[in-house]
C-alpha positions in Angstrom: -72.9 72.1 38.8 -69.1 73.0 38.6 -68.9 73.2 42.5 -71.1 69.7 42.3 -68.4 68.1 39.9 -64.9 69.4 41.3 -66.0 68.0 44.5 -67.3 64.7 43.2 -63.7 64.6 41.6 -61.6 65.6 44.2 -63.8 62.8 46.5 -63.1 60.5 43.9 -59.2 60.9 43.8 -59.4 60.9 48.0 -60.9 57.2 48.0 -58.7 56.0 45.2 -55.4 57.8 47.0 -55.5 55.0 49.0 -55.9 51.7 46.8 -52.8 53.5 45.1 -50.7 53.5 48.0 -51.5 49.8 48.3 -50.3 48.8 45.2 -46.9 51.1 44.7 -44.3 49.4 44.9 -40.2 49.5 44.6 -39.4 46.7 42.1 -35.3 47.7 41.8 -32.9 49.4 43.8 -28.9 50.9 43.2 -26.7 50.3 46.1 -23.4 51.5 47.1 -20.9 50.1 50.0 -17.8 51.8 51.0 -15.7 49.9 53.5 -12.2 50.9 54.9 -10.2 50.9 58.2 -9.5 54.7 57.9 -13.3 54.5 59.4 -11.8 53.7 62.5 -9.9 56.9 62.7 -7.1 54.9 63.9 -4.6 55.9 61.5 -4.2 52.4 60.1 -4.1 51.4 56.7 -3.7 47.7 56.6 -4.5 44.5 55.2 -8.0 44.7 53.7 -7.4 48.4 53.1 -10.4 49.6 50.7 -13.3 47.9 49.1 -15.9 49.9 46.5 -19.4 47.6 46.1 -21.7 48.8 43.6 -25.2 46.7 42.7 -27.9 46.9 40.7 -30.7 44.9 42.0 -34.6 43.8 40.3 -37.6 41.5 40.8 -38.1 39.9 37.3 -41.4 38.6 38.8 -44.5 40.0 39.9 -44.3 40.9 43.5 -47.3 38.7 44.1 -45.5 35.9 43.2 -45.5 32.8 46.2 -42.1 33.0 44.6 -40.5 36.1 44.9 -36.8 36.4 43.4 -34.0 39.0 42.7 -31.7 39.3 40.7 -28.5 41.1 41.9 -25.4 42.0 39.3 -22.9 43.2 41.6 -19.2 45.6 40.7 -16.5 45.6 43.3 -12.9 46.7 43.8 -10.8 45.9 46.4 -7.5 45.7 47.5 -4.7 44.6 50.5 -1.7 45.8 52.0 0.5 44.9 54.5 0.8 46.5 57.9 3.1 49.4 56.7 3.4 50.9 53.4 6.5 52.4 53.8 8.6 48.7 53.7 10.0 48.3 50.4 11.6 45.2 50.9 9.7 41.4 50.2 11.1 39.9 54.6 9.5 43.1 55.6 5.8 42.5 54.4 3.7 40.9 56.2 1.0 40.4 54.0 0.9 40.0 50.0 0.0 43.7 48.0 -3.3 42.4 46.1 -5.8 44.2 43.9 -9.3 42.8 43.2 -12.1 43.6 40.4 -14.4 41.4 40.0 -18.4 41.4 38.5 -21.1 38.9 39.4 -24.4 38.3 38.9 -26.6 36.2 41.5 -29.8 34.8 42.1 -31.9 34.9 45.3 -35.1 32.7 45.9 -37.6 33.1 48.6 -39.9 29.9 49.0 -41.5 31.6 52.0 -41.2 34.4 54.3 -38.4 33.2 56.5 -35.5 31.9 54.0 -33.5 32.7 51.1 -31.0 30.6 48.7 -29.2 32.9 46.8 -26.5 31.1 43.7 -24.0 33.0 41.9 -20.9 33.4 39.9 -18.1 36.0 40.4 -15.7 36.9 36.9 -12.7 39.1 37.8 -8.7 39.8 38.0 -6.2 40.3 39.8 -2.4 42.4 39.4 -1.7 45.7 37.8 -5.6 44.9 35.6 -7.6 45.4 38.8 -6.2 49.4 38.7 -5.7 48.7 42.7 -2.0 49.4 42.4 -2.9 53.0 40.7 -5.6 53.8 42.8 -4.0 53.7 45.7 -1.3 55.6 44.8 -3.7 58.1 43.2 -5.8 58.5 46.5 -2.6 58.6 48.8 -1.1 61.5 46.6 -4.4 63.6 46.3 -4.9 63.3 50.1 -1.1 63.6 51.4 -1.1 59.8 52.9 2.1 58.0 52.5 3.1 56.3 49.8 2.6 53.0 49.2 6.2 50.9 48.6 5.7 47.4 48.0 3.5 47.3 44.7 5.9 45.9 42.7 5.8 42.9 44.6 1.8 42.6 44.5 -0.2 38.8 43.3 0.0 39.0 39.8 -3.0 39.3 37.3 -4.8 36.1 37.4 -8.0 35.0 36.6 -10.8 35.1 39.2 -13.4 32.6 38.7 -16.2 31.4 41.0 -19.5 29.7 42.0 -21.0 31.2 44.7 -24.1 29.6 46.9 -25.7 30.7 50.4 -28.6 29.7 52.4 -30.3 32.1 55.0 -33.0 30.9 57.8 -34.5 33.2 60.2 -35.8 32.2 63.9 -38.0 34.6 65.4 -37.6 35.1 69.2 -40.0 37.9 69.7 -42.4 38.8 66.7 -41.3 42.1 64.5 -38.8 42.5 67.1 -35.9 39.9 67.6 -34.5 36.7 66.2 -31.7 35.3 64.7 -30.7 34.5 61.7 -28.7 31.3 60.5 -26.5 31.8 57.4 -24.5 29.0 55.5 -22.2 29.9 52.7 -19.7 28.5 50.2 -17.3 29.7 47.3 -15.7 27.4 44.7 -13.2 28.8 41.7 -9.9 29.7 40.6 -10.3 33.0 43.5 -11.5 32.2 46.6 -12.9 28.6 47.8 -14.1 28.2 51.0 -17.0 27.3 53.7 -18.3 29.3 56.1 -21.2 29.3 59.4 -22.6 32.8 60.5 -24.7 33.8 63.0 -26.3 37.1 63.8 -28.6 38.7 66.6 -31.1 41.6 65.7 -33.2 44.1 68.2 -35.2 46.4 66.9 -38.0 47.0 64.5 -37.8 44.3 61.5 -39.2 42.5 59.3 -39.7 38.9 57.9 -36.3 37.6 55.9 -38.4 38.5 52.1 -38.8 41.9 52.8 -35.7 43.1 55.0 -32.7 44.6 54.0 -30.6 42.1 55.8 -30.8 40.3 52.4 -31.5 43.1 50.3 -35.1 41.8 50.0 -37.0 45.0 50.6 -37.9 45.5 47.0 -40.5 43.6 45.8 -42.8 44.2 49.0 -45.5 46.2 49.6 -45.5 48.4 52.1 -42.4 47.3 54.2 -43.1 50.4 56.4 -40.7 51.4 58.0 -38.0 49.6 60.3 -34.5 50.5 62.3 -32.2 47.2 64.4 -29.1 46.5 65.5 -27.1 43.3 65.3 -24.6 41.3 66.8 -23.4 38.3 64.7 -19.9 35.6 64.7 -18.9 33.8 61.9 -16.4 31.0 61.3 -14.8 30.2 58.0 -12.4 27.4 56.6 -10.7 28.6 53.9 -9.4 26.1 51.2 -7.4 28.9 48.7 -7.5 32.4 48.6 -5.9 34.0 45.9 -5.3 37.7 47.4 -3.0 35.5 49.9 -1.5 32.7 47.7 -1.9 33.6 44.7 -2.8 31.7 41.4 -3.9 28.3 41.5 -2.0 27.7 38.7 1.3 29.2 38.8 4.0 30.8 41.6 4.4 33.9 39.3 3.7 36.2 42.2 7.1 37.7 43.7 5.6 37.3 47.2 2.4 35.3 48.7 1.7 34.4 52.0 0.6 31.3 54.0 -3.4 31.3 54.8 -4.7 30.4 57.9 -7.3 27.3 57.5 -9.7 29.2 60.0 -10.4 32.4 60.3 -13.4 33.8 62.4 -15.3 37.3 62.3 -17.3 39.1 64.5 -19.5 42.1 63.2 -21.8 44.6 65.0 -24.3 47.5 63.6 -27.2 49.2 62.7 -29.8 49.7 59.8 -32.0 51.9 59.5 -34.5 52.7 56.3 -38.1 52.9 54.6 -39.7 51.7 51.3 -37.3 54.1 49.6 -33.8 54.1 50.9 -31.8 51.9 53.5 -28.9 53.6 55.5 -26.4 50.4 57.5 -23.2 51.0 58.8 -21.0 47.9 60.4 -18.3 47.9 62.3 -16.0 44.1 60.9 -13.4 42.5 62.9 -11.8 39.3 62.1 -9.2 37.2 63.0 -5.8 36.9 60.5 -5.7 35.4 57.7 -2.2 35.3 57.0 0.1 33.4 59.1 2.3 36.2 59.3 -0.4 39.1 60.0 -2.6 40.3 62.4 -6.3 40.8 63.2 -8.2 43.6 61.2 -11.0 45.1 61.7 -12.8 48.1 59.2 -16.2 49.6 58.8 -18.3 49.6 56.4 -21.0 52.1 55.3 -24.2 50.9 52.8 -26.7 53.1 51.2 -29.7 51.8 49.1 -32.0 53.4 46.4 -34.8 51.9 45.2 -36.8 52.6 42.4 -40.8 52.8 41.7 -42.4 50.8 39.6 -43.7 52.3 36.5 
């Protein structure tokens, strides 16, 4: 009877195994994005010169739900520099010193399988309070780069304020294995205001726009399996104000800001790779100057995402 009942158990755990594997799910995820030019190994430090992008992402419905939604609360620092940190002397920058630290917390909705609108707003600061200015300095010295010169002249502390809004659509061209994807955006506040059209190209294995990590929508999904594409996408922006380049809206406090260029376009190509637990991308960024007096920059950025199981 033992032998009898151990195997009617062990049968019994075999057929449900299954039905479990069905129903797990990943309802939250921690991600982390490092992006620099250093990436390059080109020796440059310039411009957008280091970003740190932590977020904490959730469903708050069930994953059932015709309407599935997440909730994304996002931390990020970043900062700028001009072309070369050794000029110590306001003609010779080229771009304004600015530090940025910033939370948000946002809001994406899927209505079906093939668009997102995601809403937001971004509460941060500029100057000596973003800690970009000792950072830097801190980094540099541990590592033996050069020291950075110009901080004293960096945008001063300012509030950052802003409403955020985007809409995605995805076209398929080939089923589970290309399309494109259309995605409009816009930012209103006291730090960054602008407009912008992207477009991007993806080959490879992937999935429908409310379960793929192109919008950080593979939580919430049952079995996403797994998935691996490259992409190709250009952007164009009009920018209104933004304050890492002009400084405040409110005042000229800052001993030097530059002139921003109305248009500035981007180009980006990459690859992702990942499964129901973790997402690897890495992108390589270039785009067009936004300062009158600057250049183009380019940097790379590295992603990794870890969701969580729900309990």
């Amino acid at each position: 009877m033992t032998v009898i009942k151990s195997a009617f158990i062990f049968l019994s755990l075999l057929l449900a195994f299954p039905l479990l594997g069905q129903n797990a799910y990943r309802k939250s995820e921690f991600s982390f994005t490092t992006e620099n030019d250093v990436y390059l190994l080109n020796r440059n430090d310039e411009y957008y010169s280091n970003g740190f992008l932590f977020h904490y992402r959730f469903v708050p419905n069930k994953p059932d739900s015709s309407n599935k939604e997440i909730i994304d609360i996002e931390l990020s620092h970043k900062f700028y520099t001009p072309d070369d940190l050794l000029y110590d002397e306001i003609s010779e920058l080229d771009r304004p010193y600015a530090g940025l630290l910033y939370a948000g917390v946002s809001k994406s909705k899927f209505k079906n399988e093939h668009s997102r609108f995601k809403y937001g707003l971004v509460l941060g600061t500029t100057g000596k309070a973003s800690g970009a200015e000792a950072l830097q300095k801190w980094y540099h010295n541990a590592v033996g780069f050069k020291q950075p010169r110009g901080w004293q002249y960096q945008i001063k502390t300012a509030l950052v304020l802003n409403a955020t809004a985007e809409y995605n659509r995805q076209f398929t061209l080939v089923p589970k294995s290309m399309d494109f994807i259309s995605s409009s955006s816009a930012s209103l506040g006291t730090g960054h205001t602008n407009i912008a059209q992207n477009v991007d190209f993806r080959m490879g294995i992937i999935n429908a726009l409310r379960k793929s990590p192109f919008v950080n929508a593979v939580i919430g999904s049952q079995n996403p399996g797994k998935l691996g594409y490259v992409v190709f996408g250009y952007g164009v922006s009009y920018v209104i104000h933004d304050i890492t380049v002009s400084g405040s809206l409110f005042n000229n406090d800052s001993p030097h800001t530059g002139r921003q260029m109305p248009w500035v376009s981007t180009f980006r190509a990459g690859w992702a790779t990942g499964n129901e637990k973790t997402t690897f991308k890495i992108m390589f960024h270039w785009f067009s100057k936004d300062v009158q007096t600057a250049r183009n920059d380019s940097y790379i950025s590295f992603a990794f995402d870890f969701r969580l199981r729900n309990k």
